[in-house]
N, C-alpha and C positions, 0 to 999 in steps of 0.2 A: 692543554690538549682536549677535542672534541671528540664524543662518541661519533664513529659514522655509521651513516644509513643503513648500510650492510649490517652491521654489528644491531642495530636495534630491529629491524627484520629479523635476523637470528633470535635474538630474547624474544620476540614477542612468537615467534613460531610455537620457542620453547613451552612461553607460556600457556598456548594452547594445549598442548599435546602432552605437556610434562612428561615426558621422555626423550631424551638424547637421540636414542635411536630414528625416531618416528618424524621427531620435529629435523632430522639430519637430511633423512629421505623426503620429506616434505621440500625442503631448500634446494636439491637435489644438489649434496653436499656430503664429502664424509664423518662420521661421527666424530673424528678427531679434529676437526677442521672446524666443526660447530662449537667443540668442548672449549677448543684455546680462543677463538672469537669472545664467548663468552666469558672467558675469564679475561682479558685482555678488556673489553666493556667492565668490570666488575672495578678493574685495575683503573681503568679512567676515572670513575664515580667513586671510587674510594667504598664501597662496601659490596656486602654479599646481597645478591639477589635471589639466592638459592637457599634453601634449607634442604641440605644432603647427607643430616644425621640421620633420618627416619630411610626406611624401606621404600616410599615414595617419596617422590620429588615437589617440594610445593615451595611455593614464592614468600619470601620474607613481605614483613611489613613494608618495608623501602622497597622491594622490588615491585610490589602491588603499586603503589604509586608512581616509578619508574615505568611500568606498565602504560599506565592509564597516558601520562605525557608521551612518551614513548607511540603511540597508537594516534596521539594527534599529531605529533610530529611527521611519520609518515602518511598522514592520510594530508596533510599540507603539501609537501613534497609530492607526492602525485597529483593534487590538485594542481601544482607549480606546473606540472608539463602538460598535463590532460589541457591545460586553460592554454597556455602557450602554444599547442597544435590545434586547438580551437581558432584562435586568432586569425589563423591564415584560410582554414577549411572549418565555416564553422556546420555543425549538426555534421562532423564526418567522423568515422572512425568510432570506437569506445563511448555509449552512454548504456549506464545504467539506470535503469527505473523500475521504483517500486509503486504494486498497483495494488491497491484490498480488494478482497474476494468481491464485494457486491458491485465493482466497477469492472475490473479483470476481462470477465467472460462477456461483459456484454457492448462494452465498446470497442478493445483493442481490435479483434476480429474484419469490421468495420473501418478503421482508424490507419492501421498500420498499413494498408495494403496504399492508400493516400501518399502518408507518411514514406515510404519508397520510393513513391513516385516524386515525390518533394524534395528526398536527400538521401539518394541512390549511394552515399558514400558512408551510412550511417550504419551502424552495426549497434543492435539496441539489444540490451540485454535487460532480461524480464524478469522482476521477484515480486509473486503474489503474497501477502502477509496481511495481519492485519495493523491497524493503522499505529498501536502503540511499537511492536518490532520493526515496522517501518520508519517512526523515529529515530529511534534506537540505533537503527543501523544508518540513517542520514547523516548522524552527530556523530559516527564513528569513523564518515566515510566507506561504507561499505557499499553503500546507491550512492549516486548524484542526486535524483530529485524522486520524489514520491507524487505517486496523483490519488488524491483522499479526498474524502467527504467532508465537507464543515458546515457549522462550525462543531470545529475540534482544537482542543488546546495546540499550539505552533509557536508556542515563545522560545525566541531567538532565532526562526526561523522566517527567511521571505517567502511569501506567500501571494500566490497571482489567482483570481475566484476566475476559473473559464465558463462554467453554464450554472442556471438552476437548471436542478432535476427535482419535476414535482412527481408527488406521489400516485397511484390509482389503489384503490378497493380493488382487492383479490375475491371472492366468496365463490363458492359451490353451487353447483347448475340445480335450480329449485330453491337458490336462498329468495327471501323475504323482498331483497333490494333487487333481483337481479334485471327488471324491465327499468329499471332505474337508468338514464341519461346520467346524470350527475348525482351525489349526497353532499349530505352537510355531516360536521362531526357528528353535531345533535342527534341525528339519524341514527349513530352507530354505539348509543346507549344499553350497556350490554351484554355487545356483541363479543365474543370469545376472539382475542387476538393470541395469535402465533408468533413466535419473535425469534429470532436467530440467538444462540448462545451470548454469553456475556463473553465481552471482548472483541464483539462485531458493533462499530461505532454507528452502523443500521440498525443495529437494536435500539441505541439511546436516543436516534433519530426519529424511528419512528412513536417510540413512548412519547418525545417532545409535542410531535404534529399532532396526535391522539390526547395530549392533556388529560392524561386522568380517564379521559371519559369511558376507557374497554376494559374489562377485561382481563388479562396479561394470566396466560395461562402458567403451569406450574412448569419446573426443569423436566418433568418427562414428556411434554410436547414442545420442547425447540427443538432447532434443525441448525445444524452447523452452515449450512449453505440456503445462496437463496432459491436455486432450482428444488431441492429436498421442502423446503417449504411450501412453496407450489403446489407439489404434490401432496402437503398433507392437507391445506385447502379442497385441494380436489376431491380428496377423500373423505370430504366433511366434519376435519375435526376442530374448523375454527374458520378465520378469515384472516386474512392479513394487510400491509401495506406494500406496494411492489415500485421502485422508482420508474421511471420513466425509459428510462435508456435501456433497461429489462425490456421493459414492455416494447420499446419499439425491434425489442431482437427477437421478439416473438418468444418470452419465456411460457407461456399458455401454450405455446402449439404443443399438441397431443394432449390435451385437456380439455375437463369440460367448463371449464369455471369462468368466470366472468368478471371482466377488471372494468372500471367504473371511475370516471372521474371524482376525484373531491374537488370541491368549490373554495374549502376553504382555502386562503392564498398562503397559508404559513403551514402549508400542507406539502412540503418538498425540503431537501438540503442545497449544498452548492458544492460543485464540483470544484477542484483545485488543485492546484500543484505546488509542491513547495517543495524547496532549495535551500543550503548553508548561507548565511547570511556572509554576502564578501567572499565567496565561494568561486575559483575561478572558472567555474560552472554558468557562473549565471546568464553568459552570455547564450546559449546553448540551450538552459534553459526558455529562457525570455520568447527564444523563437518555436521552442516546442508548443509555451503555451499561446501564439500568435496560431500555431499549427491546427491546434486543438481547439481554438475556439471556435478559428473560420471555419472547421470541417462541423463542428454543433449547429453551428450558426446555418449552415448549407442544411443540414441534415434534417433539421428543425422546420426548416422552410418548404421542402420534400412534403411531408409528412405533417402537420398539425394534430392529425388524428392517425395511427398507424393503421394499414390498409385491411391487415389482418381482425383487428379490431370491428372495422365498418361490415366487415363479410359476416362476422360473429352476431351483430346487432348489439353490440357496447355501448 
């Protein structure tokens, strides 16, 4: 005899909530109807998943691991039908995607209103995070695909690069560079850099481009976001590095500062998207990132220099 799906949906609720009660109303289910589910699952597997001696409820050794299979079990199992209504309507219906904060705000905005007009049947559901909990939640099944920055570690994961995004010089109106056309790293010998908190994979992005060569202020000048950063440029308490696809969303408007190409070419990341590997997502995906490229590709071509930019004298 097999546990069924029901019955490991019920545990795994459980194990969230470690309460009866909570995890009962969650299933929308009564608490006596979750209790014998669960015991009945216990009865299949031949042991306890529970530890029900203490005042709180918490999961045995074996249930911790029952857990863990248990949670890829179902996230298969929804892959099994999401892929299967895929087949017939594909990009329709249920996709989730996870976006990190320094890509988020400045392309969706742009992107999505395209994206509608492409697949009017698509209901796209958005999780900003940054790129390690967007793992995390791709391997559990909780997103279908993420769109991140790399390079970034992605083992066991497929991976499609849609654009480079090169960087620009941020600095403060009366910096040293600011009648500057372009710089070289060389140039920025130094220079006091701003970085986004540890855990923004923009942080480690732009210390890569920079080599060494700035700077890197202390934890009382970062900024969780990259619009906050901006602003402490503006306020002259450093410079920083700002991607491209910022810049072309006009992150400077309402500022005085001045963004400035770098020359160097290893002065940018690359954008991407990445999916469960054999995922029955992928097909879904494949065409989000055909979606995503041609609309970079288009937008790229618009634009070389953003307009806002030429008005400014950048």
């Amino acid at each position: 005899m097999l546990p069924t799906l029901k019955q490991l949906q019920y545990f795994k609720s459980l194990a969230k909530h470690l309460s009866f009660s909570k995890a009962a109303a969650a299933c929308f289910i009564t608490q006596s109807t979750l209790s014998a589910s669960i015991k009945q699952l216990e009865g299949v597997l031949g042991c306890e998943l529970l530890d029900r001696s203490g005042r709180a409820l918490v999961l045995t050794e074996t249930g911790e691991r029952v857990l863990e299979k248990a949670s890829l079990l179902l996230r298969d199992a929804e892959d099994l039908v999401q892929g299967a209504r895929a087949q017939s309507k594909p990009l329709c219906g249920r996709f989730r995607l996870g976006v990190i904060p320094s890509i988020a705000p400045f392309l969706l905005p742009r992107f999505l209103p395209h994206l509608r007009q492409l697949y009017p049947g698509l209901q796209l559901f958005l999780r900003e995070d940054v790129s390690r909990n967007l793992m995390t939640a791709l391997r559990e099944g909780r997103i279908d695909a993420a769109l991140v920055a790399l390079p970034y570690d992605t083992s066991g994961f497929e991976v499609a690069e849609i654009a480079s995004d090169a960087f620009y010089l941020a600095v403060p109106n009366g910096h040293r560079l600011c009648e500057a056309t372009q710089v070289k790293m060389e140039d920025l010998a130094d220079e006091v850099l701003l970085l986004l908190e540890d855990g923004h994979c923009l942080r480690n992005h732009v210390l890569a481009a920079t080599g060494g060569r700035m700077l890197a202020t202390n934890e009382d000048a970062q900024a969780t976001s990259l619009s906050t950063l901006v602003q402490m440029v503006d306020n002259g308490i450093g410079v920083t590095l700002v991607p491209s696809i910022a810049v072309d969303a006009a992150i400077d408007r309402g500022t005085s500062l001045k963004l400035i190409r770098i020359a160097d070419k290893k002065a940018r990341r690359e954008i991407g998207l990445v999916w469960r590997r054999k995922s029955s997502f992928e097909g879904n995906a494949k065409l989000l990132c055909n979606a995503l490229e041609n609309f970079m590709v288009d937008a790229q071509r618009e634009t070389s220099v953003p307009q806002h930019l030429l008005e400014n004298g950048a």
